[in-house]
N, C-alpha and C positions, 0 to 999 in steps of 0.2 A: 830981317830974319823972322821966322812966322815960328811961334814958340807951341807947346800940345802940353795941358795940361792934364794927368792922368786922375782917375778916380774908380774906386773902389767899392761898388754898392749894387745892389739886385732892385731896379725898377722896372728899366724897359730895355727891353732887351732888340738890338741893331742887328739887321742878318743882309751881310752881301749878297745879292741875287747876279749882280756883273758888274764892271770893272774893270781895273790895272790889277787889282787883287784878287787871285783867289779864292784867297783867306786872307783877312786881317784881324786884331784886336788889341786895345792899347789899354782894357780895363782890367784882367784878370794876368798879374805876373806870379813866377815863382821865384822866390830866392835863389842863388845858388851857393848854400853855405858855404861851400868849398874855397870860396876865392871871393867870395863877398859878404859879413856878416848882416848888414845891410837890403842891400837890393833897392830896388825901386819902391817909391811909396807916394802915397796919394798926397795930390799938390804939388807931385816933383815938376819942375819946368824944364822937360827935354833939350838941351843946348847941341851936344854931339853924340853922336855914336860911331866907337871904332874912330876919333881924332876927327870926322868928318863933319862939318858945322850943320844942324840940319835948318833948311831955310824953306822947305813944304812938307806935304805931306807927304810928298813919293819922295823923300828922301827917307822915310822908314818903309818904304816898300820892301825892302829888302831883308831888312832884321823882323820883320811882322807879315811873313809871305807864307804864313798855314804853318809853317815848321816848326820844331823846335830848335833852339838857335842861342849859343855865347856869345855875348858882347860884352865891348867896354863902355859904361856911359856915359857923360858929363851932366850934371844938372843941377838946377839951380834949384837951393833948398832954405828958404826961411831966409831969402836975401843972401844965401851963402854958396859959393862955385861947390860943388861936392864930384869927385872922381869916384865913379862903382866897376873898378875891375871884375870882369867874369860873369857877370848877371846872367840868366837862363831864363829866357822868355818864353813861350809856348801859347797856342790856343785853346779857347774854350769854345769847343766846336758843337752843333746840335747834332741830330741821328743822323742828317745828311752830307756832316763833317761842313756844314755853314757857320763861317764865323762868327760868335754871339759876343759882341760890347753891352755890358751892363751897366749900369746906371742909378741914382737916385736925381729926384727932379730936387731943384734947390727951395728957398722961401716964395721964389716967385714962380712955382712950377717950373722952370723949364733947367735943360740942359744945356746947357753953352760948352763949348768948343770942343764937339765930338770931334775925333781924328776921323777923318774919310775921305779917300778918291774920289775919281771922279765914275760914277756909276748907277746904279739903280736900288736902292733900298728899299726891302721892307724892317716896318721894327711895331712892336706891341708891349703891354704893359705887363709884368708879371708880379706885381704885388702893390698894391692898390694900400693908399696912406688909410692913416685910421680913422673910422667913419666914414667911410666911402668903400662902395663891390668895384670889384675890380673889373674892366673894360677889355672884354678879349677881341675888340674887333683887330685886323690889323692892317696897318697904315703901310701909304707906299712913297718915296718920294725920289726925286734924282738930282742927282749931282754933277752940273757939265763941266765942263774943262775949267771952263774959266771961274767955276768956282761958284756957280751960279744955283741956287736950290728951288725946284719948282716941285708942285705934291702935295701932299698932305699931313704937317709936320706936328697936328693938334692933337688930341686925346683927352675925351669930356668924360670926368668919372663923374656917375651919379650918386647920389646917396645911398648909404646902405639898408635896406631896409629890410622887416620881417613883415609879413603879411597874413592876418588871419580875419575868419570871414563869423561872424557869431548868428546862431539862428535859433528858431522855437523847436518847439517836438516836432509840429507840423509843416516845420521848414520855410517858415515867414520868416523874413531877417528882423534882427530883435538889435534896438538903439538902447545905449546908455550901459553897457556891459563896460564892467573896469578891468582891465589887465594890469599887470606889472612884469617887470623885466627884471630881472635878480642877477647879480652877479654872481663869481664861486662863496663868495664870503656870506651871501644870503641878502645883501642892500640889494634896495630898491635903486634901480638906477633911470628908468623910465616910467611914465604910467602912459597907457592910451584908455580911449573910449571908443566903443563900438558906437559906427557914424549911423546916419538916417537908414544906409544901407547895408548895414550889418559889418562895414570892414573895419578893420584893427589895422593901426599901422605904427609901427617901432620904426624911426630913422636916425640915422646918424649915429650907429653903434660902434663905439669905439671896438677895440681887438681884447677879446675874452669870451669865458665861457659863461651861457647865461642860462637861465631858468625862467620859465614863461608861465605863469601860471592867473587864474583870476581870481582878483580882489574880492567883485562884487558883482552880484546881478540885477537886474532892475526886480522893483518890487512884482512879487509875484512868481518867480520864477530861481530857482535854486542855481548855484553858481557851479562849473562843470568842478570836480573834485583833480583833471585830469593838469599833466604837466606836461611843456616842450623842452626840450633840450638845441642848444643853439650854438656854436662855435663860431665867432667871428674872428677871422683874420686878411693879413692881405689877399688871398685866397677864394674869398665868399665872391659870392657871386649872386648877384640879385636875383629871385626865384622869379620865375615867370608861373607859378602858381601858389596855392594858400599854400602856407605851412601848416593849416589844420580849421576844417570846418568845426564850430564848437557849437555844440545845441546843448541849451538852456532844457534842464525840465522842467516842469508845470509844480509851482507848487499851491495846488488848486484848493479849496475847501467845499464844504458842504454842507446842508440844512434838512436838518432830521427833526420831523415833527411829531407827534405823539396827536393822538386826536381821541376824547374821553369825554364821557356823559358829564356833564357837570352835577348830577345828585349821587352817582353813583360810582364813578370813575370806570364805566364800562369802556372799552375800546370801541372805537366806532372805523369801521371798515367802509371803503368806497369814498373817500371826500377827495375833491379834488382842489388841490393848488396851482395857483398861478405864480409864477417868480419874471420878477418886471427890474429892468435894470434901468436907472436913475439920473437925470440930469444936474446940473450944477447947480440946484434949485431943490433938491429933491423927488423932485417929480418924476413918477412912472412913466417911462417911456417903450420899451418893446420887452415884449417876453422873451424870455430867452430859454425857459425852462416849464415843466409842469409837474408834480408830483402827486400819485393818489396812496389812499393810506393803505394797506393792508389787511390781512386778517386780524393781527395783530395791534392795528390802526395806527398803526407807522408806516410814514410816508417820508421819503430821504433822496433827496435831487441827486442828480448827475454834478461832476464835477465842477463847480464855477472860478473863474478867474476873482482871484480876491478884490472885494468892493463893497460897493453899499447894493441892497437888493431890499424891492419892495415885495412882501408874500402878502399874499391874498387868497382866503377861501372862494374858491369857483362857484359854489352853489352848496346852502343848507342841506344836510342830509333830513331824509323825512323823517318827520314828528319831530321836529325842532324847531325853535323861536328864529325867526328871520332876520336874523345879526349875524352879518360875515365879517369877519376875523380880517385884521390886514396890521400890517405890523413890518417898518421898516428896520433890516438887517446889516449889521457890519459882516460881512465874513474873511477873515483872515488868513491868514497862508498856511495850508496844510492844518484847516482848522476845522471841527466837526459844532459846528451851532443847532444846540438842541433848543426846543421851545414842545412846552405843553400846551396844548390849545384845546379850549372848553366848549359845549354845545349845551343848552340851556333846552329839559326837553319842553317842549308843549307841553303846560298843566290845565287841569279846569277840578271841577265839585261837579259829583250828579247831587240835586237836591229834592227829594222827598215830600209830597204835599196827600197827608190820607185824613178822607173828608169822609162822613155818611152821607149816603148819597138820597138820601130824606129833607136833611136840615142843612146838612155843607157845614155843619160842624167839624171841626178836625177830631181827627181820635188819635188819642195817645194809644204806644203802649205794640204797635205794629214795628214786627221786626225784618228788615230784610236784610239779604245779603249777597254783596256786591262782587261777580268774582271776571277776572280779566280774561278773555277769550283772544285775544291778538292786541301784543304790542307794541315795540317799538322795532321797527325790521333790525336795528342795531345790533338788538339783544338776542334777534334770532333763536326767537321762540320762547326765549328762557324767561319763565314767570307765569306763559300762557297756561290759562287754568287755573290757576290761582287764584283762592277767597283774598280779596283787598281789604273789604269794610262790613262789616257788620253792624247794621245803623238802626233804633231805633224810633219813632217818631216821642217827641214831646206832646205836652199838652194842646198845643195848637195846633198837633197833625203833624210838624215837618219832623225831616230828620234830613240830615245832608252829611257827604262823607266828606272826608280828608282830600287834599290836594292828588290827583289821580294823574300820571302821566299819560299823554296819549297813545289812544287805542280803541277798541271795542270792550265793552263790559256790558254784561248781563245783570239784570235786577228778579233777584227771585223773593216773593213775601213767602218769609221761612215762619211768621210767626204773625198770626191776628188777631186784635184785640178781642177780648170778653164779650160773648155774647154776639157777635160777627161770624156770619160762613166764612169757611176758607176756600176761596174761587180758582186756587192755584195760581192767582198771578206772577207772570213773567215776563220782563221785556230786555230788549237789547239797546244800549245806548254809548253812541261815540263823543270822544272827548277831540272836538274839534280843534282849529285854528285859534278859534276867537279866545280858546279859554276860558270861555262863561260860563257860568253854571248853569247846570242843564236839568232844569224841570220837572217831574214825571209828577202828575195827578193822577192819584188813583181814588174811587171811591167805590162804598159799602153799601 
């Protein structure tokens, strides 16, 4: 006698395509209170129906033929004969009135002793275990006389997985992005990292509602503020595309420079910097930026990825001492790095020598005065015309002025010794590179 054990569960769902039946199904019964408090129930083991001993499966061809249908049934229950007068069987049919036997697979996946003729099936999966998307494809196999099963009786679920893809402003894919996965309660229940290629992968989600948000961005870069919403149940189904492209902003910094006379903190306009990005040594290796100062003599880079940065002045502004500035920089994320940077101007002395021009004796007592005609282009203008010094000679004829930044100045003798003509002298004299003091003899 061939016994059919019944079961009661929503896996995979059996659909007769041809056969002895119909319509069959031996998973979905109803009570029929009326004459059975009872009924059939999962694990019963079919012995008769209707006093008739069943020894196949076409021996319930008849009570499970698409109809609805009373019988009487005998069955064996927990090692016990058990009699169910009146039971009311019926099917669970699809849109096309195709019989549908449901199912849960057991510890070792599978389903053992489906009832079925002999015929041609298809069946598919309709609710996929937890941590795994469910598998719509659908299987077909056949059933010959003698009992024989050829087809395809397997069904491979994959992993459940969420998929998201992390990138920059500029749409390079960006490594080392943290995600987490939250459940309704707010726990963390996974963490990923954005791979070489920007992807994010959550697998093996159990069945819940979850929350996707990120942890952390790689340095440099601000973490997206945005959230996913995710449902996993038997249901899900592996996305064949991201659940969300996520671009990182830039959280860049900058280097703002001040550029000032060093005796008088004037602004110096026009200087140019160089910004050089650094090897694991320190060393300047490519520029990656330039910045010139203003009217203002503020000079302020274009945004820089946070790092170390070597700045370097490009060239001396004129009438300045020949020392360029360089000075290596941390710059931080969303961070403004200011620095005051100094120019030392070119100085010199005019020095004064008044002789009589009989004996080359010096004569005291000669007054000139020194006044600036053009000087420093920095200053643009500001000064020119200007009395600087007011010098007059000592006993030995000299007289020399005060430290003079460079420029052009004129020497006028505003005042001649006693007893000396006054010749009108005047001359013009530049306060060079060298800074030396610069000479002028004059004699009486």
């Amino acid at each position: 006698m061939m016994n059919f054990v019944l079961g009661f569960v929503v896996l995979l769902v059996l659909v007769i395509t041809s056969g002895k039946l119909g319509s069959t199904t031996v998973a979905q019964f109803t009570d029929n209170a009326q004459s059975c408090a009872d009924g059939l129930r999962e694990g019963d083991t079919i012995l008769k129906v209707d006093g008739q001993v069943c020894r196949t499966i076409g021996d319930l061809s008849g009570c499970f033929d698409g109809t609805t249908q009373t019988h009487d049934f005998t069955v064996l229950r927990n090692g016990q004969v058990v009699h169910l007068p009146g039971v009311t069987v019926g099917p669970s049919t699809d849109a096309d009135g195709n019989t549908i036997y449901r199912e849960y697979t057991n510890e070792k996946g599978e389903i053992p002793n489906i009832p079925v003729v002999p015929g041609t099936y298809t069946f598919k999966e309709t609710y996929a275990p937890s941590g795994y998307a469910l598998n719509v494809a659908v299987k077909t196999f056949t059933v010959t006389a003698d009992g024989k099963v050829t087809g395809d009786t397997v069904i491979r679920d994959e992993l459940s997985k969420i998929m998201l893809k992390k990138t920059k402003q500029n749409g390079e894919v960006l490594a080392g992005s943290v995600f987490g996965l939250f459940d309704s309660e707010g726990n963390k229940v996974q963490e990923a990292t954005s791979a070489a290629d920007g992807s994010v992968l959550f697998q093996q989600i159990a069945y819940g509602e979850y929350t996707i948000r990120e942890i952390s961005a790689p340095y440099g870069y601000h973490p997206s503020a945005e959230e996913w919403k995710v449902t996993i149940d038997g249901t899900y189904l592996n996305p064949t595309t991201l659940l969300a492209t996520v671009i990182n902003e830039d959280a860049p910094g900058r280097i703002r420079i001040t550029k000032q006379d060093a005796l008088d903190q004037h602004t110096i306009a026009g200087v140019q910097f160089d910004i050089y990005s650094v090897d694991e040594d320190g060393n300047a290796i490519d520029r990656v930026a330039q910045m010139t100062t203003n009217e203002q003599g503020i000079a302020e880079s274009p945004d820089l990825f946070p790092a170390d940065y070597i700045v370097r002045e490009h060239a001396n502004p004129t009438g300045y001492e020949d020392t360029l500035w360089s000075e290596k920089i941390t710059v931080g994320m969303d961070e403004l790095v200011t620095r005051t940077v100094t120019n030392m101007p070119i100085q010199g002395v005019i020095r004064i020598v008044k002789t009589d021009s009989e004996t080359a004796n010096g004569l005291p007592g000669a007054e000139f005065t020194v006044t600036r005609i053009s000087g420093l282009p920095s200053h643009n203008g500001e000064g020119d015309g200007e009395v600087v010094a007011v010098i007059t000679t000592d006993e030995n004829g000299m007289a020399q002025t005060p430290l003079l930044t460079w420029g052009e100045y004129e020497i006028v003798e505003s005042v001649v010794p006693d007893d000396y003509l006054d010749d009108g002298y005047s001359t013009t004299v530049w306060i060079p590179a060298e800074a030396e003091p610069q000479p002028v003899s004059l004699e009486e």
